[in-house]
C-alpha positions as CSV (number, residue, x, y, z in Angstrom):
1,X,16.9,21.5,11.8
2,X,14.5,19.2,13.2
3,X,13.5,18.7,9.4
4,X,16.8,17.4,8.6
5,X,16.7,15.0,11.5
6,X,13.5,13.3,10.9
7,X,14.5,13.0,7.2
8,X,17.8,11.7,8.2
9,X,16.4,9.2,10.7
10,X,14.0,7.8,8.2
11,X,16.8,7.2,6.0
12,X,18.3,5.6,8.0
13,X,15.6,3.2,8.9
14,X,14.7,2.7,5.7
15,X,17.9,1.6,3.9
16,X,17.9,-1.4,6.0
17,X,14.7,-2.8,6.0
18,X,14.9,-2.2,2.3
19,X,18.3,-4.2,2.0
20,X,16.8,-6.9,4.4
21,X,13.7,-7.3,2.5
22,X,12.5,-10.8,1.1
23,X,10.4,-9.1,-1.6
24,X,12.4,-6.3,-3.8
25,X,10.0,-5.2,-6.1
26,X,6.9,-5.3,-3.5
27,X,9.5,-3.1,-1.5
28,X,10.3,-0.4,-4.0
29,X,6.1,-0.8,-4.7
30,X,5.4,-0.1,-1.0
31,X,8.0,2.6,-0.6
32,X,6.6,4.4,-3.8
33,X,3.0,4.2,-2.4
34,X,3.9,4.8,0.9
35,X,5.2,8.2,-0.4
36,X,2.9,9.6,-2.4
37,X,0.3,8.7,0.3
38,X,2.1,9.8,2.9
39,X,2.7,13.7,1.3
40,X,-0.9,14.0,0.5
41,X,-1.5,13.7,4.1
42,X,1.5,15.1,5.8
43,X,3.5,16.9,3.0
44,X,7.2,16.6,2.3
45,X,7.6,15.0,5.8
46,X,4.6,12.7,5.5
47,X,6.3,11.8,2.2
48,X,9.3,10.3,4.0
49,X,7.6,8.6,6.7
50,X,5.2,7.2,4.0
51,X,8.1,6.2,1.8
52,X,9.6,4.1,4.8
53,X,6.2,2.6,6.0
54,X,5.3,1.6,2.6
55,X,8.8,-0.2,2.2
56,X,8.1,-1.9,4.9
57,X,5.0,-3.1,4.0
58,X,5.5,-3.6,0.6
59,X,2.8,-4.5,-2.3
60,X,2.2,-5.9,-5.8
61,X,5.0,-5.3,-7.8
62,X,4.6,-2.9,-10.9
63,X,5.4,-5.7,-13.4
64,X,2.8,-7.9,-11.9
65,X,-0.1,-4.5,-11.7
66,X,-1.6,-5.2,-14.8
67,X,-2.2,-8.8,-14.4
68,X,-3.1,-8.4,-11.2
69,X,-5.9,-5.8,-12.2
70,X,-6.8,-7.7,-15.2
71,X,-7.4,-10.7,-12.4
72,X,-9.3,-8.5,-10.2
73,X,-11.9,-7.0,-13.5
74,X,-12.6,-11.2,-14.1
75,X,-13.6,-12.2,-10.4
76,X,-16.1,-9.0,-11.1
77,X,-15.6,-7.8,-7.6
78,X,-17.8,-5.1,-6.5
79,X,-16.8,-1.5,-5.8
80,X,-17.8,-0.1,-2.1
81,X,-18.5,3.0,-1.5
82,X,-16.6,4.7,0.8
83,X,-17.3,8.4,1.8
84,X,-13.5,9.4,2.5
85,X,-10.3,9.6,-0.1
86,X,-8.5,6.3,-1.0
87,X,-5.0,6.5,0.0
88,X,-2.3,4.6,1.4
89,X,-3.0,4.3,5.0
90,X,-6.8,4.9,5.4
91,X,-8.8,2.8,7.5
92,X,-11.4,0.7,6.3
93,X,-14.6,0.3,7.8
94,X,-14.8,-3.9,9.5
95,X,-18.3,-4.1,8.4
96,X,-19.3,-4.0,4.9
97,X,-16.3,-4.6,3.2
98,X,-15.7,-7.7,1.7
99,X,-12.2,-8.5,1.5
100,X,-10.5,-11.4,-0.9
101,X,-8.2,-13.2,-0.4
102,X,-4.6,-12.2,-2.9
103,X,-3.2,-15.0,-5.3
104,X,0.1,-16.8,-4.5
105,X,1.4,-15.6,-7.7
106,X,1.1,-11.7,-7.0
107,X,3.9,-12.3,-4.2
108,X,1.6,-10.3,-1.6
109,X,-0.7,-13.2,0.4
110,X,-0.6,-11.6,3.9
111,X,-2.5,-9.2,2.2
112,X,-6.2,-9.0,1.0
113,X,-7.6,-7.3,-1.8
114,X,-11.0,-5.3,-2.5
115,X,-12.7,-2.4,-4.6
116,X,-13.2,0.6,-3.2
117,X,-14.9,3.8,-4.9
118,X,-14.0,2.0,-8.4
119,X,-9.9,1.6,-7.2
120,X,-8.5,-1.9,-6.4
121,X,-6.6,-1.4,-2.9
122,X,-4.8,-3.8,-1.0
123,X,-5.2,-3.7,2.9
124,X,-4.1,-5.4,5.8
125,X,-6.1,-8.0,7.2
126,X,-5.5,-6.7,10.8
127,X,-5.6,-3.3,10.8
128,X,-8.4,-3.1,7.7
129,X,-5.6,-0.1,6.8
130,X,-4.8,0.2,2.5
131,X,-1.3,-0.4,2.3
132,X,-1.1,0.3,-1.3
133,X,-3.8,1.6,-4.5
134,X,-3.4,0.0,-7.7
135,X,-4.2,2.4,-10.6
């Protein structure tokens, strides 16, 4: 019951800050990151909750992924090694990171961008959290 509730409420949540959204497609990006980040850690649950915090925070847009990692293979950026698993919603270490700053064009500039353990993430500035793994 409480299952249904929490599912319910995030539903709820969600389907406004979706319609309310400035960027669409770095909305349904977010929200499909979010998710599958989300039920790694916390299962179907965690999938839900991920799904709404990712729409909220959105991303790069599928149709703009490729270019976006074809971008990131010229500026040769270097991968750092980080000892935990890359998901939506891990923290990055402050030190040691070197974060760059996202193109205007990808849609996404409150964001920075960087490589870590060979994966381009995207992670907020503030919080040094991934808000979303390119593949």
């Amino acid at each position: 019951m409480i299952r249904h509730a929490i599912i319910a409420s995030a539903f709820l949540v969600a389907v406004p800050l979706a319609a309310n959204a400035q960027q669409g497609a770095g909305v349904a990006a977010g929200a499909t990151s979010g998710a599958v980040g989300g039920a790694i850690v916390g299962g179907p649950v965690g999938a839900v909750v991920g799904g709404v915090a990712g729409a909220v925070v959105g991303g790069i847009a599928e149709d703009h992924r490729t270019r976006f990692h074809q971008y990131v293979v010229e500026e040769r950026v270097p991968s750092y090694s980080y000892d935990r698993e890359v998901v939506v919603g891990a923290e990055l270490p402050t030190a040691g990171v070197r974060y760059y700053e996202v193109p205007a064009e990808y849609g996404v500039t409150e964001y920075r961008y960087t490589v870590v353990n060979d994966r381009t993430v995207l992670v907020d500035p503030r919080t040094h959290r991934v808000v979303q793994v390119l593949e």
